[in-house]
C-alpha positions as CSV (number, residue, x, y, z in Angstrom):
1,X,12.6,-8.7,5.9
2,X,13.2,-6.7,9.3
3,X,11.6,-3.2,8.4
4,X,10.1,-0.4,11.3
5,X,7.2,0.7,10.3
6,X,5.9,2.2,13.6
7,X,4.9,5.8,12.7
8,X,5.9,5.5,9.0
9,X,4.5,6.1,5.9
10,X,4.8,3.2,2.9
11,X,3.8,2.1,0.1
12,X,3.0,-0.9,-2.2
13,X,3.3,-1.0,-6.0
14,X,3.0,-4.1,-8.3
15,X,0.9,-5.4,-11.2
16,X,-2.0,-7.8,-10.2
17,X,-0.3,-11.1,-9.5
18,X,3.1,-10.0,-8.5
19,X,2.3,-10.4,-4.7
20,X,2.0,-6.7,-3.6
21,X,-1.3,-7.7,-1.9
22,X,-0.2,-11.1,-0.3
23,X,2.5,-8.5,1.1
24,X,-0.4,-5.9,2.4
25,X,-1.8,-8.8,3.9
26,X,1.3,-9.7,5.5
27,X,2.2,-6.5,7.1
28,X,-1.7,-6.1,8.5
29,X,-1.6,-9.9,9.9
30,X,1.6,-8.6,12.0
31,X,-0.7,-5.8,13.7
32,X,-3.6,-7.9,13.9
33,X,-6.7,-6.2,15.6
34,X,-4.4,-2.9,15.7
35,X,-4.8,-2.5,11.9
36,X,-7.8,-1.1,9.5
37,X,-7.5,-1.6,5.5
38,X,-9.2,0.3,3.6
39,X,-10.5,-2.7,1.5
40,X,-11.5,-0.9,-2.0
41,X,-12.6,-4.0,-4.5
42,X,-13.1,-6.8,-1.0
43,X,-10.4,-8.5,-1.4
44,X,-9.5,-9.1,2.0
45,X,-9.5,-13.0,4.0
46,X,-12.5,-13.3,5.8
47,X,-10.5,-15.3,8.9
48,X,-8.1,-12.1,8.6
49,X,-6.8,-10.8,12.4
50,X,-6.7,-7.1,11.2
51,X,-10.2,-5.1,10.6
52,X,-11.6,-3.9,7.0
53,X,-13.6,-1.3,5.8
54,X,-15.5,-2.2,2.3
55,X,-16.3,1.5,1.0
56,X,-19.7,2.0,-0.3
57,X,-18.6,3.8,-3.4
58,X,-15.3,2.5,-4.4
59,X,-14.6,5.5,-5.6
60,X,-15.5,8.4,-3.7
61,X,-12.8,10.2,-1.9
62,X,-15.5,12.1,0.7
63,X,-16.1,8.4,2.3
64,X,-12.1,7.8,2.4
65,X,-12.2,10.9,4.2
66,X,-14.9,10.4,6.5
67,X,-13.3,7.0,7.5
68,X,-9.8,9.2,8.5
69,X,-11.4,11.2,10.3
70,X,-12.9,8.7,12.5
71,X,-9.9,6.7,12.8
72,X,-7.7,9.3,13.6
73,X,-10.8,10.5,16.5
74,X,-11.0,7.2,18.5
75,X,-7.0,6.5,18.4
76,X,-7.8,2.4,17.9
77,X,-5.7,1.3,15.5
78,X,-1.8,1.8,14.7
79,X,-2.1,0.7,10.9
80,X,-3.9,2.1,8.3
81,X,-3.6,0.9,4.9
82,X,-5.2,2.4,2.1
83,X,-6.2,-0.5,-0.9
84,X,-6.3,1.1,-4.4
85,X,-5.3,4.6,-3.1
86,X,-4.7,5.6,-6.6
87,X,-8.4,5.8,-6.9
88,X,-8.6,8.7,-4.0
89,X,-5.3,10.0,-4.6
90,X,-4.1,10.4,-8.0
91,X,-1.2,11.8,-9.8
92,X,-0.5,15.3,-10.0
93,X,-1.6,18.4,-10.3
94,X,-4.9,16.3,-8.9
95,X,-4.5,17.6,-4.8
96,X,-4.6,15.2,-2.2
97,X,-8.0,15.1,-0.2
98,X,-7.6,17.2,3.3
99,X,-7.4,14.2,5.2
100,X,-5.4,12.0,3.5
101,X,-2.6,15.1,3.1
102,X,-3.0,15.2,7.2
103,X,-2.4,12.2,7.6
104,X,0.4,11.5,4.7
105,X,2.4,14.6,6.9
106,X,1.2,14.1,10.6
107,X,0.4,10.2,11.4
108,X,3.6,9.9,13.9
109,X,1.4,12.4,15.7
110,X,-1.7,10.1,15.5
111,X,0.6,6.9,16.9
112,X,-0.4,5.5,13.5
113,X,1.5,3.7,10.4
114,X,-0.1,4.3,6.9
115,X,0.4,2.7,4.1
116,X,-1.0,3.0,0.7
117,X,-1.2,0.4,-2.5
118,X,-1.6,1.0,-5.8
119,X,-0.7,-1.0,-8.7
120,X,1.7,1.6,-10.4
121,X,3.3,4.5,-9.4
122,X,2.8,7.0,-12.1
123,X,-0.9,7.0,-11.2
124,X,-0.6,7.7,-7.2
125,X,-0.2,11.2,-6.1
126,X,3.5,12.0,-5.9
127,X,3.7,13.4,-2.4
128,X,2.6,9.9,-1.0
129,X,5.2,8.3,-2.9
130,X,8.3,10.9,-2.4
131,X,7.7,11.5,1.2
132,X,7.4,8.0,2.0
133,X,9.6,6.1,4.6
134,X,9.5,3.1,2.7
135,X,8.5,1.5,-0.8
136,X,8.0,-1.9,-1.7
137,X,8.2,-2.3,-5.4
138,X,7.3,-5.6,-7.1
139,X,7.1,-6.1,-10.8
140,X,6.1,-3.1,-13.2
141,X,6.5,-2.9,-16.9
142,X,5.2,0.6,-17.2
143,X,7.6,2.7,-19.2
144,X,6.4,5.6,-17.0
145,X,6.5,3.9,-13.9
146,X,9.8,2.8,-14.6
147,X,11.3,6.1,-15.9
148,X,9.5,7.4,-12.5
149,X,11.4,4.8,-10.2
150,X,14.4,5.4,-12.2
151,X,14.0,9.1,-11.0
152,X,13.5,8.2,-7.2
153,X,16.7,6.4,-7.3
154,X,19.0,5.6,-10.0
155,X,18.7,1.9,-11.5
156,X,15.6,1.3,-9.4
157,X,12.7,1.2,-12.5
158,X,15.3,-1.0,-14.1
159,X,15.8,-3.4,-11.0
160,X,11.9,-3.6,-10.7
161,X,11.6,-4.7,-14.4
162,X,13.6,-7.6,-13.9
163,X,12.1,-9.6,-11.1
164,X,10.5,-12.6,-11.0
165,X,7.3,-13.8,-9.1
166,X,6.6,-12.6,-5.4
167,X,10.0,-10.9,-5.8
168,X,10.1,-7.0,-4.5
169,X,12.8,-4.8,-4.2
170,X,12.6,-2.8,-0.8
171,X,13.8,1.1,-1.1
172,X,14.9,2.3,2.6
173,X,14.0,6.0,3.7
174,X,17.6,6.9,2.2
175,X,16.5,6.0,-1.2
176,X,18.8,3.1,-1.4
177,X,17.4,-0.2,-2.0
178,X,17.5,-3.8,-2.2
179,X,16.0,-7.0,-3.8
180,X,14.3,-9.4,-1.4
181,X,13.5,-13.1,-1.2
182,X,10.1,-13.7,-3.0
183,X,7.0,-13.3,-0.5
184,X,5.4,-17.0,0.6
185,X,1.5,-16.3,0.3
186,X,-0.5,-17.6,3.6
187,X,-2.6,-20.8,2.8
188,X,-6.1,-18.3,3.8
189,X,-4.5,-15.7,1.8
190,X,-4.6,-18.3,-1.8
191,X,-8.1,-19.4,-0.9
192,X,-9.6,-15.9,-0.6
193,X,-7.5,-14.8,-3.9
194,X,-9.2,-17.8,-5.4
195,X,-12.4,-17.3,-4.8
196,X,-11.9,-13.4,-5.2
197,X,-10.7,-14.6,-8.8
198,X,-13.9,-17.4,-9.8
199,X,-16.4,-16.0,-7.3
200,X,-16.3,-19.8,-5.5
């Protein structure tokens, strides 16, 4: 997968298992200490390269914002992905919170990627998803989530619903799209997943 994300907007969708976070982790190992996640349920590899921020209240938009805000002050990172951004960000008519809009509209400004994950599509504010450079779509069986992708581009729901493990299907900023190669997860990736899973 050759994608340019510099100054783009993204995001992950996939149910738990499918490999949408082993391809979150992928993407943040690439910008190593350049990259924050937003790590909403601590999820992340402790030997990760990339930086995390475990909120204090997984689900309280002010601290999302608060984090923004900061990271959009001191200009340190180029990646910012947002874990579980469904959680801060839901579907309409909910409006996004003021700094997550700024940044969904303005982070080429910033020098800074953004990406957001959430498991299906139907529950993540629309404007995130539609205004999106890129989406990376692994397995949903969501009727709404499929009639939604369906929507965005014609066969794409139906496309999604028939993969198979660690598969994804990549949509381009033209709305086209394409099936990729399954994702490999990273050895540390498994063993975190593991213990994330048994608490070992």
């Amino acid at each position: 997968m050759n994608v340019d994300l510099v100054r783009k907007t993204f995001c992950l969708f996939g149910l738990r298992g499918t490999g949408k976070s082993t391809l979150a982790n992928h993407i943040a190992e690439q910008y190593k200490g350049k990259a924050l996640v937003y790590d909403t349920l601590h999820e992340a590899p402790a030997a990760a390269k990339y930086y995390t921020y475990c909120p204090v209240n997984r689900n309280d938009p002010g601290e999302l914002e608060r984090v923004i805000a900061l990271v959009k002050d001191n200009r340190q990172f180029s990646l910012l992905m947002i874990d579980e951004a469904n959680r801060f960000c839901p579907s309409k008519p909910a409006p996004l919170p003021g700094q997550v809009a700024d940044l969904n509209d303005q982070c080429r400004h910033y020098g800074m990627s953004v990406g957001y994950i959430a498991r299906r599509p139907s529950q993540l504010n629309q404007d995130l998803t539609e205004l999106s450079d890129y989406l990376f779509v692994f397995r949903l069986t969501g009727v709404r989530d499929i009639k939604y992708l369906n929507e965005i581009s014609a066969g794409l729901g139906d496309s999604v619903l028939g993969l198979k493990g660690y598969q994804f299907v990549l949509v381009l900023p033209d709305r086209s799209f394409r099936v990729q190669n399954p994702i490999a997860a990273s050895d540390q990736w498994l063993r975190s997943a593991k213990r994330h899973l048994t608490g070992n």
